[in-house]
N, C-alpha and C positions, 0 to 999 in steps of 0.2 A: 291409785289409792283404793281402799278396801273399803267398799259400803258398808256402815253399821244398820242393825235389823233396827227397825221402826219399832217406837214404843207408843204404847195408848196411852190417853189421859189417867194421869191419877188421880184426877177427881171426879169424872165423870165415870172413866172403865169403859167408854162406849165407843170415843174416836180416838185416830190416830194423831197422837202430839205434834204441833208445832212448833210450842217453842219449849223453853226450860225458865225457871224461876231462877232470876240472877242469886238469889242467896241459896237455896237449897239445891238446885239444878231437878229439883219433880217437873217429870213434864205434865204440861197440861195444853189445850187445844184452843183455846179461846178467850178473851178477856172477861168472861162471865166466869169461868173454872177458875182463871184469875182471881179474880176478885173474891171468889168462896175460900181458897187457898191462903191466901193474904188475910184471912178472917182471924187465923191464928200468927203470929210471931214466930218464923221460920230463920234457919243459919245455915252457913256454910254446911256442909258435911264433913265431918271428922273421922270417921267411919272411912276405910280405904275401898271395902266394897260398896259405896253408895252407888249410888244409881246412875252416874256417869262413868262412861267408859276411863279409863286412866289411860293417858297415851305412852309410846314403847321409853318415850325418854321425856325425863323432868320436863314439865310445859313450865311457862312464867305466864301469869296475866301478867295484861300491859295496858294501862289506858292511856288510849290513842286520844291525842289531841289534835286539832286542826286550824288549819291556820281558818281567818273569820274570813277569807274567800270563799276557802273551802264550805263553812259552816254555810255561808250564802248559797251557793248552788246544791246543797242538799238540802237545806229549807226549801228552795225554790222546787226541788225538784219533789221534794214532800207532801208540798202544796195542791204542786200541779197531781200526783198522782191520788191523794186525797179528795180532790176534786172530780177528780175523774172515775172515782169506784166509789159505790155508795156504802161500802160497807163502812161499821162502826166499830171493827176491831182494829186496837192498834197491839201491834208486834212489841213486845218487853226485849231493849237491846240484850241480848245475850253477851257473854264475859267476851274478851280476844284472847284466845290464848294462845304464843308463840311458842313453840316447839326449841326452836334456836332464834338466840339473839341478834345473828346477822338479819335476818327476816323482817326487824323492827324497823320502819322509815325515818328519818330524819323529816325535823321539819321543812328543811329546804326541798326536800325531795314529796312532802306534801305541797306545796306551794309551789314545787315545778309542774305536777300535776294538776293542780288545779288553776293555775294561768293559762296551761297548752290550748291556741284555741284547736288544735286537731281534734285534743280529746272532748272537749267541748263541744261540737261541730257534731261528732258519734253520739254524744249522749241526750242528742235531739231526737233520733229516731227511738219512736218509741217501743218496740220491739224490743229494744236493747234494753230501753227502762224498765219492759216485763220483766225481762230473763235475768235482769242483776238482781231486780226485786225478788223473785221469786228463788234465786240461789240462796238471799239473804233469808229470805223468812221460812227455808224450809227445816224440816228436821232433819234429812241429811245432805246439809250442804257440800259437803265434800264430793256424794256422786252427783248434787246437780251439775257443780261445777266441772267436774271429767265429764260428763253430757256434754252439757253449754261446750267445751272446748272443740266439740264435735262441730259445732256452727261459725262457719266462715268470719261473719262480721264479730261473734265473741272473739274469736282468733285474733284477727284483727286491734279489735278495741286492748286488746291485753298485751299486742306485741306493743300500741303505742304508747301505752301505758311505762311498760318497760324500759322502752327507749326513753322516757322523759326521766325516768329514774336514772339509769346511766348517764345521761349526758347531766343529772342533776352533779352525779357523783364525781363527774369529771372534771366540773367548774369548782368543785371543793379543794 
């Protein structure tokens, strides 16, 4: 995958973005630049150059739903890492956007995942909770995550991942 160049806040001009504005996609770095940003009534961009990249083939957002297991163990695990970092920013979920539609889960295949007590069992070590956190909240997730692949236990946690998806597929 091809790392995109890192952009700096456009409300501040000072630091490197974090995340993107779900309606406009400006990036900005903190939920104080947030919150200056959201002062005004912001949309979608219409404009084909706006400020996110356009990927090589039609993307589809897609909102992902999760079965209320699911939504448990990410509350839980929301909690626990809230807990545990005293910081007061919270991350604005950014859009999903799928490239190809085979890519998109089924819900059975969310609910195979989230019963496995394998994957379960992985997403105790907290190590693991860093580095998915950190893939998600970064601004290029794409090279964290060809990084992270570099790391055994990511390795790991994503083939069993996998396999629950398969054998989700298999019982369909």
């Amino acid at each position: 995958m091809c790392p995109r160049a890192t952009q700096t806040c456009e409300i501040c001009e000072k630091v490197v973005s974090k995340y993107k504005c779900p309606s406009c996609l400006v990036p900005y770095c903190s939920l104080g630049c947030f919150k200056i940003h959201k002062e005004t009534p912001c949309a979608k961009p219409s404009d084909p150059s706006s400020t996110e990249e356009k990927p090589a083939s039609p993307a589809k957002e897609v909102p992902v739903k999760r079965p209320e297991e699911a939504n448990d163990v990410v509350e839980k695990t929301q909690q626990k890492a809230s807990a545990a970092s005293p910081a007061k920013e919270i991350p604005v979920a950014r859009p999903i956007i799928v490239e190809e539609e085979k890519y998109i889960l089924e819900k059975t295949q969310f609910e195979a995942i989230a019963s496995s007590s394998e994957i379960r069992e992985a997403l105790k070590d907290e190590a693991l909770q860093k580095l998915i956190y950190s893939i998600d909240s970064s601004s290029n997730p794409l090279q964290e995550l060809d990084e992270a692949m570099g790391i055994e236990a990511f390795r790991e946690f994503t083939d069993k991942i996998l396999s629950n998806i398969s054998k989700s597929n298999d019982e369909q």
